[in-house]
PDB file of N, CA, C and O in Angstrom:
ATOM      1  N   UNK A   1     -17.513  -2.022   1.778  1.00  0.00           N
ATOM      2  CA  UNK A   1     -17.751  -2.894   0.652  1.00  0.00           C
ATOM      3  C   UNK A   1     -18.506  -2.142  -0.432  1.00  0.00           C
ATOM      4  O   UNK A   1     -19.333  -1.316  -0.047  1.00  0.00           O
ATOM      5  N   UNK A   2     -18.313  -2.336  -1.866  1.00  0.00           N
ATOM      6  CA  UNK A   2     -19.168  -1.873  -2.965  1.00  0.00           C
ATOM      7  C   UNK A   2     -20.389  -2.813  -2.900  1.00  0.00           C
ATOM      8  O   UNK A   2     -20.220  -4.004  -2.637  1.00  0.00           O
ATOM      9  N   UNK A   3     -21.232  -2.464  -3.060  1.00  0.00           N
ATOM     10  CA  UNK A   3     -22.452  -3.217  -3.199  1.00  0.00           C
ATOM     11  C   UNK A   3     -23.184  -2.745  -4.703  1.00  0.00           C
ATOM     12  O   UNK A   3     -23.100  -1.703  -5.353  1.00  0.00           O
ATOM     13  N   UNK A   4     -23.973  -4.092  -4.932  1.00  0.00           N
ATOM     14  CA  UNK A   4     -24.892  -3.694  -6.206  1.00  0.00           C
ATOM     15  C   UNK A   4     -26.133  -3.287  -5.416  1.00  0.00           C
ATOM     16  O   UNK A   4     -26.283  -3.424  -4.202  1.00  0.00           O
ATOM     17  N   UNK A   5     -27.261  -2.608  -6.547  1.00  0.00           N
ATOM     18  CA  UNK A   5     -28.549  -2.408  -5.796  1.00  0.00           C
ATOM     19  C   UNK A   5     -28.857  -3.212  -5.239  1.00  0.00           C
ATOM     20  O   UNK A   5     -29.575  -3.012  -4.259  1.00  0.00           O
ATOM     21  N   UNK A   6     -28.404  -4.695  -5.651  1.00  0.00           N
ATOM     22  CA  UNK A   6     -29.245  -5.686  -5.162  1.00  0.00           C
ATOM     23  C   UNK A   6     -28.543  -6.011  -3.680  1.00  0.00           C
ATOM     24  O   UNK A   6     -28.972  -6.936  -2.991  1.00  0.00           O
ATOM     25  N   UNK A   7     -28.065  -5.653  -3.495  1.00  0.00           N
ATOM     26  CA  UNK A   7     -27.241  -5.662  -1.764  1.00  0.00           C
ATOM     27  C   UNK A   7     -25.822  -6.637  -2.144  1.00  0.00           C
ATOM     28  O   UNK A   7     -25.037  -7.056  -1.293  1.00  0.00           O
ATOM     29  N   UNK A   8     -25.749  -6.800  -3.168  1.00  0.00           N
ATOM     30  CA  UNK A   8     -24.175  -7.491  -3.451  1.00  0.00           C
ATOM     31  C   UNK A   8     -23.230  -7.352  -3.631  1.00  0.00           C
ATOM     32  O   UNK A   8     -22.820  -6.893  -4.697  1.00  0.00           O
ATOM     33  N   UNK A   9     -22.330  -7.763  -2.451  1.00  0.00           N
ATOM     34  CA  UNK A   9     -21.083  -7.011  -2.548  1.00  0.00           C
ATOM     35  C   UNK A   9     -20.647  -7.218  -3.916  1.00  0.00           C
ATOM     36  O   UNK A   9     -20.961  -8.291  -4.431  1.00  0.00           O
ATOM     37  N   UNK A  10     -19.650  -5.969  -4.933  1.00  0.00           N
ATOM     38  CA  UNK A  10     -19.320  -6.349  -5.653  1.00  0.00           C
ATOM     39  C   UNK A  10     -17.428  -7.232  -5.437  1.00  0.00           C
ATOM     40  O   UNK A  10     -16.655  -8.061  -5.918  1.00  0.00           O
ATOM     41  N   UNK A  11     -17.605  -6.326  -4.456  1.00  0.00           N
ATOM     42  CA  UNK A  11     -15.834  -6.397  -4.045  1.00  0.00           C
ATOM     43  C   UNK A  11     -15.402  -5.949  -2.953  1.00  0.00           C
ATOM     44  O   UNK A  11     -15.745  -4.786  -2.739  1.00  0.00           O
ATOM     45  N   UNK A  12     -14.610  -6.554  -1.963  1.00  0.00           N
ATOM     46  CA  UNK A  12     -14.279  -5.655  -1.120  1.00  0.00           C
ATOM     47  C   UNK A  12     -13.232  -4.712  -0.709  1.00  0.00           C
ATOM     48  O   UNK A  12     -12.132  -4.723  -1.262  1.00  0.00           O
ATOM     49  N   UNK A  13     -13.445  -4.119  -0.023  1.00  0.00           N
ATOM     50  CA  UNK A  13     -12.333  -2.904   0.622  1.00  0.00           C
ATOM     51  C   UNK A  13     -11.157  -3.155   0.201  1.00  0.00           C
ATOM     52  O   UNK A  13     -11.071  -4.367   0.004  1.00  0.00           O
ATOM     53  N   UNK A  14      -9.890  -2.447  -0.116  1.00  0.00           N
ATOM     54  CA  UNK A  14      -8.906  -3.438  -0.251  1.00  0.00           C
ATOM     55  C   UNK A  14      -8.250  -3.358   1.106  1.00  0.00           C
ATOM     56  O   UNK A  14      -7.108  -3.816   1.150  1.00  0.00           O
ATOM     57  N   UNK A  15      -8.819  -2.798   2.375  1.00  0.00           N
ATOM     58  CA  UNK A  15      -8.158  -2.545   3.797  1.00  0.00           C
ATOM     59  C   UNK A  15      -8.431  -4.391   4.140  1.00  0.00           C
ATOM     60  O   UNK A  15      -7.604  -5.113   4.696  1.00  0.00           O
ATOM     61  N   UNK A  16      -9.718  -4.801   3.662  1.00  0.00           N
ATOM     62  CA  UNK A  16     -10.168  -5.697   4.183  1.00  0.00           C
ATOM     63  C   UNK A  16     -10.088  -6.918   3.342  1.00  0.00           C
ATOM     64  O   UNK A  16     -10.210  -7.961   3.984  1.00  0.00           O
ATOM     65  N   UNK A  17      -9.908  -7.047   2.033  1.00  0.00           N
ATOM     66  CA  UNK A  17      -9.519  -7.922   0.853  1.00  0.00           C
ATOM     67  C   UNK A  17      -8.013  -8.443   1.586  1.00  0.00           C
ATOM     68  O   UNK A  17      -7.987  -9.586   2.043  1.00  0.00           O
ATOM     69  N   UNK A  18      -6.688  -7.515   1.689  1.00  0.00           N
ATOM     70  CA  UNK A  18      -5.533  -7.721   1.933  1.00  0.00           C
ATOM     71  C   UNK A  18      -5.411  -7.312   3.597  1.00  0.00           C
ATOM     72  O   UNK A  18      -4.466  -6.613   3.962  1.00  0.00           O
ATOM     73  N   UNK A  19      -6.317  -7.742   4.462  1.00  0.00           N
ATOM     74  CA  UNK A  19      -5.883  -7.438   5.693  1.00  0.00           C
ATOM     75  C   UNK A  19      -4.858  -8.223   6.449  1.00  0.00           C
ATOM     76  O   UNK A  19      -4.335  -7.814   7.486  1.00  0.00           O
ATOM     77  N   UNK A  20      -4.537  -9.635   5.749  1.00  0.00           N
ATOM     78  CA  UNK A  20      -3.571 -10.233   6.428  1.00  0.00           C
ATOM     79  C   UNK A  20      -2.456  -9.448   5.893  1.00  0.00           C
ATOM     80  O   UNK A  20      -1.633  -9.147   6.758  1.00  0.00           O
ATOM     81  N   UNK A  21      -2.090  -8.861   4.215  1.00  0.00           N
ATOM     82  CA  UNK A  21      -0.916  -8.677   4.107  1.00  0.00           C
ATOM     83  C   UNK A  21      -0.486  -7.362   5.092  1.00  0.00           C
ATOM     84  O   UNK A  21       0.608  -7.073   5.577  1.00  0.00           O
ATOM     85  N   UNK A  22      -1.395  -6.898   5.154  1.00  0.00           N
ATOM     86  CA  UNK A  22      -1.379  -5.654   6.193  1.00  0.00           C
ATOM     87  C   UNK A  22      -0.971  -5.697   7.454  1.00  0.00           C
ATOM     88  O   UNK A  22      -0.291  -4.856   8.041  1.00  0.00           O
ATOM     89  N   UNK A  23      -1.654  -7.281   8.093  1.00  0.00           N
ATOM     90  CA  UNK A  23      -0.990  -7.113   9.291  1.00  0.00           C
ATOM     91  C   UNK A  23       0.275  -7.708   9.246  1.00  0.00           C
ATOM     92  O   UNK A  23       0.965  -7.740  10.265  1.00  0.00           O
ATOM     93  N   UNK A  24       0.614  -8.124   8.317  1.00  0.00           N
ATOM     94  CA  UNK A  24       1.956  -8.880   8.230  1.00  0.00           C
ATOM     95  C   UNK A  24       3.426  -7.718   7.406  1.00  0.00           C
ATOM     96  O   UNK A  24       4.591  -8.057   7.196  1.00  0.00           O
ATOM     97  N   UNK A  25       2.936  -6.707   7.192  1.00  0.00           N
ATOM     98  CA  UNK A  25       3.734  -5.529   7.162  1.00  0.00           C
ATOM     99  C   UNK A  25       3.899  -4.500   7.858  1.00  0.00           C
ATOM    100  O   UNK A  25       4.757  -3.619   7.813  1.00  0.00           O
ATOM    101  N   UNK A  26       2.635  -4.732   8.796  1.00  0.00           N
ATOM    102  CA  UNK A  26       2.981  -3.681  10.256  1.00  0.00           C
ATOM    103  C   UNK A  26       4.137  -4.701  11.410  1.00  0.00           C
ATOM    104  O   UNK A  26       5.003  -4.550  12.272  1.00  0.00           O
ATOM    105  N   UNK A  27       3.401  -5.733  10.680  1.00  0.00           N
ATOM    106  CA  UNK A  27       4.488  -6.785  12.240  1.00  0.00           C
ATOM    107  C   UNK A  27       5.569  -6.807  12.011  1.00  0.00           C
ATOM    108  O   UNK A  27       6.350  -7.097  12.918  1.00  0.00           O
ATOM    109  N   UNK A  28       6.012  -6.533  10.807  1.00  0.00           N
ATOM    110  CA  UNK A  28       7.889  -6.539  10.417  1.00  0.00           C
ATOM    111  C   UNK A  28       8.556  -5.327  10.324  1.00  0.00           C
ATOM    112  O   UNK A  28       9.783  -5.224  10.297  1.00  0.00           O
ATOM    113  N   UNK A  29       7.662  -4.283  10.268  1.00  0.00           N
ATOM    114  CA  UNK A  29       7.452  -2.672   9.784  1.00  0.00           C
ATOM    115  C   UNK A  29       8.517  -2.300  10.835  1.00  0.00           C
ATOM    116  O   UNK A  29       7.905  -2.223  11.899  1.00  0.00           O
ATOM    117  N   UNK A  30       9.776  -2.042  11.033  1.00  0.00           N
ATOM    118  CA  UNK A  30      10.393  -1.530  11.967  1.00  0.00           C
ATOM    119  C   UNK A  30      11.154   0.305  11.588  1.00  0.00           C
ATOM    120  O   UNK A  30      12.055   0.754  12.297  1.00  0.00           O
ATOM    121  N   UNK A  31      10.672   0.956  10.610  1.00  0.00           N
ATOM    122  CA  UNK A  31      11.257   1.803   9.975  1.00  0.00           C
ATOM    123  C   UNK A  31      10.433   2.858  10.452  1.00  0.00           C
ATOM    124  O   UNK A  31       9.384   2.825  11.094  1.00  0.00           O
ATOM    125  N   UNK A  32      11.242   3.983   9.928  1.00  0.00           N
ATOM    126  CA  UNK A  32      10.216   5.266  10.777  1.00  0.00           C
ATOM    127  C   UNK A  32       9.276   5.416   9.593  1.00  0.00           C
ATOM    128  O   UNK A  32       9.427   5.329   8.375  1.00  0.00           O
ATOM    129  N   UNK A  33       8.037   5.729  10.565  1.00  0.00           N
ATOM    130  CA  UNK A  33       6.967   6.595   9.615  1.00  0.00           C
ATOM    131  C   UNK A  33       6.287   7.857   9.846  1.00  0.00           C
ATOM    132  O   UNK A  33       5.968   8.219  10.978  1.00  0.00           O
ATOM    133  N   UNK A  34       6.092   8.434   8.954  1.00  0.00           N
ATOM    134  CA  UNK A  34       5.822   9.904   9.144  1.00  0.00           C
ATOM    135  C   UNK A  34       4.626   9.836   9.938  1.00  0.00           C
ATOM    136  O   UNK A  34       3.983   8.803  10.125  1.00  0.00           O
ATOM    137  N   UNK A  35       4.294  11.202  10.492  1.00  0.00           N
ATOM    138  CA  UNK A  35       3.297  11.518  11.551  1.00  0.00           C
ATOM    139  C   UNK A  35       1.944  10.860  10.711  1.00  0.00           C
ATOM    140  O   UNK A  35       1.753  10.955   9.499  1.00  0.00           O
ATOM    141  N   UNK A  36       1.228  10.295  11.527  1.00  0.00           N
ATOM    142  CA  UNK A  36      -0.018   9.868  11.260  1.00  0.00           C
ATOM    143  C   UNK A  36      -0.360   8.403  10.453  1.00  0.00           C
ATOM    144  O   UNK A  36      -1.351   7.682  10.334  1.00  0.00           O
ATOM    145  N   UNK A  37       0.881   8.396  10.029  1.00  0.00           N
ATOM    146  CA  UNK A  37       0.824   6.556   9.083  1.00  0.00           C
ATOM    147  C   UNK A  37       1.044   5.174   9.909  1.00  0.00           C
ATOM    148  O   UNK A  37       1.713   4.905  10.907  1.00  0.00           O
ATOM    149  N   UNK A  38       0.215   4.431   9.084  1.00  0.00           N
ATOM    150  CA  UNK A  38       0.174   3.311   9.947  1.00  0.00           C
ATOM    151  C   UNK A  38       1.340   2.657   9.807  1.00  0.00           C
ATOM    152  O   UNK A  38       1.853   1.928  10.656  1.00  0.00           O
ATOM    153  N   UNK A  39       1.914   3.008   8.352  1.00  0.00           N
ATOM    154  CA  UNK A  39       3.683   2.276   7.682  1.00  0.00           C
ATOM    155  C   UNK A  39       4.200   2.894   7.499  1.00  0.00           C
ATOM    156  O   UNK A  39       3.797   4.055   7.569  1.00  0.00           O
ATOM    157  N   UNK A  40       5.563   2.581   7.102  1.00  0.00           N
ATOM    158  CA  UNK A  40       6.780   3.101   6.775  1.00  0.00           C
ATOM    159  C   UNK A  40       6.413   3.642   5.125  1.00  0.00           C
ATOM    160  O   UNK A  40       5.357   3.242   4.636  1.00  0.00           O
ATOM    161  N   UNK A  41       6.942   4.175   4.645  1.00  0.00           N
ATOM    162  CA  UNK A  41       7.131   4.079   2.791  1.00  0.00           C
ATOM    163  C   UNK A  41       7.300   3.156   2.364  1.00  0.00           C
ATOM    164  O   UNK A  41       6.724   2.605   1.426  1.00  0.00           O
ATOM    165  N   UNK A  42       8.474   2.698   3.251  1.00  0.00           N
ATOM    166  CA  UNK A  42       9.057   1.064   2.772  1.00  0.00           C
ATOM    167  C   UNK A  42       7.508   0.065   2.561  1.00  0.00           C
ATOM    168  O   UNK A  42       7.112  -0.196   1.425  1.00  0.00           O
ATOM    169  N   UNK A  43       6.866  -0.342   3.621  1.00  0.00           N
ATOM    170  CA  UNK A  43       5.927  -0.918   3.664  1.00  0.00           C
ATOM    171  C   UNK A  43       4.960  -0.570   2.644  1.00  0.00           C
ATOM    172  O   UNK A  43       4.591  -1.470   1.889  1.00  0.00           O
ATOM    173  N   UNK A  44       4.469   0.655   2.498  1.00  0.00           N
ATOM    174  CA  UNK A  44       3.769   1.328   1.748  1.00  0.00           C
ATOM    175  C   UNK A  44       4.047   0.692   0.131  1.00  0.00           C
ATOM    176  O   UNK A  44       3.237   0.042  -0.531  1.00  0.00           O
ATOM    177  N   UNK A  45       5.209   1.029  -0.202  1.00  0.00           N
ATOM    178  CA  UNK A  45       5.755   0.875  -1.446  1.00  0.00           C
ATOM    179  C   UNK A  45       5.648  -0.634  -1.740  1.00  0.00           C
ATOM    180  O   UNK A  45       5.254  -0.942  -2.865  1.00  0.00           O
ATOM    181  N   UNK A  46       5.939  -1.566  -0.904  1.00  0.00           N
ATOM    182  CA  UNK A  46       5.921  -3.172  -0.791  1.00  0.00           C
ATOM    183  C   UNK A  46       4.561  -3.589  -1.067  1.00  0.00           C
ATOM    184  O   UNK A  46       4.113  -4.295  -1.970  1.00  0.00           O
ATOM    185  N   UNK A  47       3.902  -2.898   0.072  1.00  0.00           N
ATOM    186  CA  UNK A  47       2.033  -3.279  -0.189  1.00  0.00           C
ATOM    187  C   UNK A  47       1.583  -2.772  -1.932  1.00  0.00           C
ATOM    188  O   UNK A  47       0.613  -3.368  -2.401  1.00  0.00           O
ATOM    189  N   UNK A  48       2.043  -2.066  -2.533  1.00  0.00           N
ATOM    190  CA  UNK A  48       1.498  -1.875  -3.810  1.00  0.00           C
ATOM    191  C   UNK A  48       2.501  -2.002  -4.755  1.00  0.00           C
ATOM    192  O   UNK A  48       2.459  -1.431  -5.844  1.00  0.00           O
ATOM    193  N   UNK A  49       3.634  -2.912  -4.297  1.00  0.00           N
ATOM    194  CA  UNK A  49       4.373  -3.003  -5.495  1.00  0.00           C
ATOM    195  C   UNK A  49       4.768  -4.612  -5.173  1.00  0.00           C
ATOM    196  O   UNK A  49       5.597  -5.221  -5.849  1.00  0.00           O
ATOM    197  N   UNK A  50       4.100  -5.154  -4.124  1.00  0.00           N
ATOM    198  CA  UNK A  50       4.439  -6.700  -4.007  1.00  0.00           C
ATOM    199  C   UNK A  50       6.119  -7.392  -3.485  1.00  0.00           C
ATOM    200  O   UNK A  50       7.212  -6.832  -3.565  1.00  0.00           O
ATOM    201  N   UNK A  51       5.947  -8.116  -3.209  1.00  0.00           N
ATOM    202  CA  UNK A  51       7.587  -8.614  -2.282  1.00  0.00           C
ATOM    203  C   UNK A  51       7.256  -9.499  -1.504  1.00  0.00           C
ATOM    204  O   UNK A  51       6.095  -9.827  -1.259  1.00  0.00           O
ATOM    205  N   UNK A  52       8.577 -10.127  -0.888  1.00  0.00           N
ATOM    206  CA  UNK A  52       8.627 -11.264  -0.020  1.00  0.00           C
ATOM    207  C   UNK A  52       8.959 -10.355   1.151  1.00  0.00           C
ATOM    208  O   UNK A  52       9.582  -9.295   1.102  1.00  0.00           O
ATOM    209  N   UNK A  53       8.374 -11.024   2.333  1.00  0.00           N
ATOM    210  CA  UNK A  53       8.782 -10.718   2.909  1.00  0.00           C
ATOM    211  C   UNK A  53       9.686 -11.222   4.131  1.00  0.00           C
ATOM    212  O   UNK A  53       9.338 -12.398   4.240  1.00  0.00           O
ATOM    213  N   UNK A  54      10.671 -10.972   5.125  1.00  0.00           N
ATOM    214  CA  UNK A  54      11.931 -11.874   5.487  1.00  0.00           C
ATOM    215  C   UNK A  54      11.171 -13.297   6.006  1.00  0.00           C
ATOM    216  O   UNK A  54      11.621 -14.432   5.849  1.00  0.00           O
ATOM    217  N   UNK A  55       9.878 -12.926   6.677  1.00  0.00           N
ATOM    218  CA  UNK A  55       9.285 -14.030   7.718  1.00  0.00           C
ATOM    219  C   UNK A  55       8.490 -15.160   6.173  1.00  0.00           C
ATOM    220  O   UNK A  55       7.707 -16.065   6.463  1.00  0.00           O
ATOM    221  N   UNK A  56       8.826 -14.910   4.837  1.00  0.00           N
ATOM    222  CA  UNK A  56       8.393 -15.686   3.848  1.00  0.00           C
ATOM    223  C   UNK A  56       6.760 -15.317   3.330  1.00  0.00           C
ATOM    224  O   UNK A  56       6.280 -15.808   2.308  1.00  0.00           O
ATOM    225  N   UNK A  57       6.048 -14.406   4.196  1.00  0.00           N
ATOM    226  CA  UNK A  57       4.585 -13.722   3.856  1.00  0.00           C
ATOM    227  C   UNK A  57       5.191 -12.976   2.412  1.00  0.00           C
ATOM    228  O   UNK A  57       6.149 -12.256   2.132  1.00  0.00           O
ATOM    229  N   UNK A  58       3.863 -13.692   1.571  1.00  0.00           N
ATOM    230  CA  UNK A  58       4.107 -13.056  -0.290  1.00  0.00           C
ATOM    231  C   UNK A  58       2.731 -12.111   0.368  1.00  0.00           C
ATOM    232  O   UNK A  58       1.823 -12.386   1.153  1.00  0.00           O
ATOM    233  N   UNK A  59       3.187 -10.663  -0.537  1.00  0.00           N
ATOM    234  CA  UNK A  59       2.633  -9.780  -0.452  1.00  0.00           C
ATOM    235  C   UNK A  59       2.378  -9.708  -2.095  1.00  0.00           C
ATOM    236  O   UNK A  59       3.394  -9.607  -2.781  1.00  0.00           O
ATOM    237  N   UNK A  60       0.993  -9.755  -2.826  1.00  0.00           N
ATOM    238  CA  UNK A  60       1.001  -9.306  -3.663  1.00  0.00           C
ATOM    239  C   UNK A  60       0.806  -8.118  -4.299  1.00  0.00           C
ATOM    240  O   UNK A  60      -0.067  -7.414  -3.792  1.00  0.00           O
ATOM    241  N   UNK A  61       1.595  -7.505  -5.668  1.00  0.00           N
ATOM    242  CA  UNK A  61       1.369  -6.594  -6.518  1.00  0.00           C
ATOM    243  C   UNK A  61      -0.168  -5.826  -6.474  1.00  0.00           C
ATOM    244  O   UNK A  61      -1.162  -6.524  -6.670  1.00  0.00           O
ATOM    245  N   UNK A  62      -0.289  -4.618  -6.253  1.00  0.00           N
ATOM    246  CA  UNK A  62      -1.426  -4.265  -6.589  1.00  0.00           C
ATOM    247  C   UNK A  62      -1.353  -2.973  -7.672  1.00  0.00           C
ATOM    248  O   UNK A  62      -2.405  -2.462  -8.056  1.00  0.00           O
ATOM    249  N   UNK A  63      -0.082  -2.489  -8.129  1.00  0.00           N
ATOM    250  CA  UNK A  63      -0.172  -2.097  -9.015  1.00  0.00           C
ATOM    251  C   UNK A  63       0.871  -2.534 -10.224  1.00  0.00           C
ATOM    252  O   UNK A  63       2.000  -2.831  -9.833  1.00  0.00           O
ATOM    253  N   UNK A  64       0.676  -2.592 -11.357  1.00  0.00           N
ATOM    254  CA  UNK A  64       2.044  -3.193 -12.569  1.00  0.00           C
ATOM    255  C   UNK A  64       1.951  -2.001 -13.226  1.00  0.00           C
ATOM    256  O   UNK A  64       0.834  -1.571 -13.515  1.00  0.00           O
ATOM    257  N   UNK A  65       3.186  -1.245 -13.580  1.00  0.00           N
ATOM    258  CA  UNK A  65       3.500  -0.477 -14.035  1.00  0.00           C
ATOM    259  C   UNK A  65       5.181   0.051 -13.748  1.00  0.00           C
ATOM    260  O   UNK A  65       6.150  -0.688 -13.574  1.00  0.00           O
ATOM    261  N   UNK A  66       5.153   1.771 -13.767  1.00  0.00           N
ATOM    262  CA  UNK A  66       6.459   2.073 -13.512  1.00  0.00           C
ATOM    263  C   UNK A  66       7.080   2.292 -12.011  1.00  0.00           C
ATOM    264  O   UNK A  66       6.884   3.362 -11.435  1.00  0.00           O
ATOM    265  N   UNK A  67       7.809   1.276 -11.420  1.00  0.00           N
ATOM    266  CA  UNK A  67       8.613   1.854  -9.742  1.00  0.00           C
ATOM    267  C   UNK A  67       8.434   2.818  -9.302  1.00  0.00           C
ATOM    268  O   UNK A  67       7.954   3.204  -8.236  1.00  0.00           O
ATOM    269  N   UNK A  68       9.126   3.601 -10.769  1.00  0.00           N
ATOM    270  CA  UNK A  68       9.286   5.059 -10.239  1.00  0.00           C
ATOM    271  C   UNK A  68       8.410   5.930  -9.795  1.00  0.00           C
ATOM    272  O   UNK A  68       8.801   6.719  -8.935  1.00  0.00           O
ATOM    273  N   UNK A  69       7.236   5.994 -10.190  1.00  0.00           N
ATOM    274  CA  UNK A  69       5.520   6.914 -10.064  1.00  0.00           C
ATOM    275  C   UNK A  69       5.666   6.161  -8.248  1.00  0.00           C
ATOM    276  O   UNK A  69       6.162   6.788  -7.312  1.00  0.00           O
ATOM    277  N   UNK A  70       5.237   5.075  -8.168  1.00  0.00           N
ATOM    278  CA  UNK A  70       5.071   4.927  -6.809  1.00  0.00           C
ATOM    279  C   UNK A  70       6.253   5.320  -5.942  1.00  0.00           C
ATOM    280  O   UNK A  70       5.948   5.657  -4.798  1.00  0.00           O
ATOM    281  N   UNK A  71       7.265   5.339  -6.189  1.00  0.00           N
ATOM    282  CA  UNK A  71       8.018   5.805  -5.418  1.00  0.00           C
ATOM    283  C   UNK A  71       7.992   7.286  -4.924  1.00  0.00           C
ATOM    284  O   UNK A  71       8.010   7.677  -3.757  1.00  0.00           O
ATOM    285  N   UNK A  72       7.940   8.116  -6.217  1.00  0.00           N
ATOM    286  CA  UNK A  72       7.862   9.283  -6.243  1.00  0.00           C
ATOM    287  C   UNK A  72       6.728  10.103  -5.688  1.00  0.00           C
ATOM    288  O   UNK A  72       6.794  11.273  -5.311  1.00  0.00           O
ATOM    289  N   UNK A  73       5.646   9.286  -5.697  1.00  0.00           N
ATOM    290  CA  UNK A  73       3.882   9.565  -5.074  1.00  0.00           C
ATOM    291  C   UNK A  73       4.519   9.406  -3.401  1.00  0.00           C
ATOM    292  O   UNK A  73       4.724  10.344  -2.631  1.00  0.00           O
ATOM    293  N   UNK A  74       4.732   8.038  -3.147  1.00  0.00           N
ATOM    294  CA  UNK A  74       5.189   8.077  -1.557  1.00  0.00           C
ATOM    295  C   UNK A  74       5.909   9.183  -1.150  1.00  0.00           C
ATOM    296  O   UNK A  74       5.582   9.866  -0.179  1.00  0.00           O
ATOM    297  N   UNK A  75       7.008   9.423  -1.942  1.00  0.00           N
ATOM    298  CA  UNK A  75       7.686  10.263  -1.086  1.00  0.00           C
ATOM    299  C   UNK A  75       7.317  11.900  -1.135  1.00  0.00           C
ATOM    300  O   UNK A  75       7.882  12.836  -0.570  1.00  0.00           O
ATOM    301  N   UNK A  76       6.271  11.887  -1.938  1.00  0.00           N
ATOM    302  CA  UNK A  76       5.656  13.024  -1.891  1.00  0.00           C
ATOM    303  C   UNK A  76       4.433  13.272  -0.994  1.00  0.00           C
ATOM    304  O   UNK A  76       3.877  14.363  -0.869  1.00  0.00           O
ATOM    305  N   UNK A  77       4.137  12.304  -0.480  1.00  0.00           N
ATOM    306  CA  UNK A  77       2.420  12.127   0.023  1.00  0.00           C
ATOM    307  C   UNK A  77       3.598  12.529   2.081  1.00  0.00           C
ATOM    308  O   UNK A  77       3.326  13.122   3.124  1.00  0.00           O
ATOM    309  N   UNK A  78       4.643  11.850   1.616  1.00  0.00           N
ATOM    310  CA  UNK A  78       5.262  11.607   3.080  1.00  0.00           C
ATOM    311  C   UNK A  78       5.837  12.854   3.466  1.00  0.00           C
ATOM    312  O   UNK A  78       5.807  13.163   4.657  1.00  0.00           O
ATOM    313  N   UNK A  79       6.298  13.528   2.718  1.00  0.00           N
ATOM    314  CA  UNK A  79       7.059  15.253   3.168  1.00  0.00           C
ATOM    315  C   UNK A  79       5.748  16.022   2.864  1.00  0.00           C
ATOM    316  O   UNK A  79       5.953  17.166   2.460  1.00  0.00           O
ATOM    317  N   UNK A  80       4.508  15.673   2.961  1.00  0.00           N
ATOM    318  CA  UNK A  80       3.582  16.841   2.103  1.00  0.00           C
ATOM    319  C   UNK A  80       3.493  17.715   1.461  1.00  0.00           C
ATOM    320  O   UNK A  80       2.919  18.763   1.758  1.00  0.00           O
ATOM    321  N   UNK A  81       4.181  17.400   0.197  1.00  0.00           N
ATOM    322  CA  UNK A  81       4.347  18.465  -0.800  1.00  0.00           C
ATOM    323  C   UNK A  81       3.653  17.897  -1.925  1.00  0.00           C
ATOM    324  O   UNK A  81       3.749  16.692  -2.158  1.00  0.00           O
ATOM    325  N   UNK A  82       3.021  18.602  -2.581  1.00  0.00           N
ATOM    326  CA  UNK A  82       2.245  18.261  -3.952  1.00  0.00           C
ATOM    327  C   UNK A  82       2.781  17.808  -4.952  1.00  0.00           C
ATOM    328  O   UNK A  82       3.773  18.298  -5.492  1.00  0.00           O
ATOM    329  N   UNK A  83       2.000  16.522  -5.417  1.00  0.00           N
ATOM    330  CA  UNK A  83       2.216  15.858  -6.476  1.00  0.00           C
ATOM    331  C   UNK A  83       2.533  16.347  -7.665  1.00  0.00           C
ATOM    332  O   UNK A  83       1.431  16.802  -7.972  1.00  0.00           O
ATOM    333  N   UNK A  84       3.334  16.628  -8.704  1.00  0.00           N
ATOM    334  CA  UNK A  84       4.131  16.784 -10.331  1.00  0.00           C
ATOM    335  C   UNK A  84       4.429  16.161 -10.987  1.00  0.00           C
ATOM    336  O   UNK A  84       5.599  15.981 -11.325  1.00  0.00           O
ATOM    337  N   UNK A  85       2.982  15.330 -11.610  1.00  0.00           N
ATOM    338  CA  UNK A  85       3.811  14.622 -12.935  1.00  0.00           C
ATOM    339  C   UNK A  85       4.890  14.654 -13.602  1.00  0.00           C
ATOM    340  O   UNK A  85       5.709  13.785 -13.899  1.00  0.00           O
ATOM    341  N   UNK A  86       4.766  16.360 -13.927  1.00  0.00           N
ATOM    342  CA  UNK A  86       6.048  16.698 -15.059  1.00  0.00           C
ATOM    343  C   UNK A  86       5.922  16.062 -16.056  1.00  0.00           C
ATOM    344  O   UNK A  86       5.048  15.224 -16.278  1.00  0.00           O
ATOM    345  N   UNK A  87       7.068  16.511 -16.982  1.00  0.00           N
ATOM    346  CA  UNK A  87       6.936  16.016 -18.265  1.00  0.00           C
ATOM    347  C   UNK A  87       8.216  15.443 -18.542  1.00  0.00           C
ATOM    348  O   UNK A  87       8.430  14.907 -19.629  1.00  0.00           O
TER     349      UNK A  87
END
């Protein structure tokens, strides 16, 4: 948790803010995932880009912007090869 000096949380974790959507994308999660992940990409990409999911669990958006960056970050974070903006 972030805390203020004053011991207040400001906000929490987002492991622990969205832990139901979490467990509700490992429980449907049937796709391969690379060594060491708790999800698939698929999942990955869903948890920060929001979706339904088949069992009707709304997963919300945690980022608005372009598909493509998250897509392209996953599948780079997943073969371990370094990130390239590019131009």
């Amino acid at each position: 948790m972030t805390q203020a000096s004053t011991g207040q949380v400001i906000r929490q974790q987002a492991e622990q803010q969205y832990a139901h959507e979490l467990a509700a994308l490992k429980e449907v999660d049937q796709r391969q995932r690379p060594p060491n992940w708790q999800l698939s990409p698929w999942a990955v990409s869903t948890y920060l880009l929001g979706g339904t999911l088949d069992n009707g669990v709304e997963i919300s958006a945690k980022y608005i912007g372009n598909r493509r960056i998250i897509e392209i970050a996953i599948s780079t974070l997943a073969t371990d090869r370094h990130l390239d903006a590019g131009n």
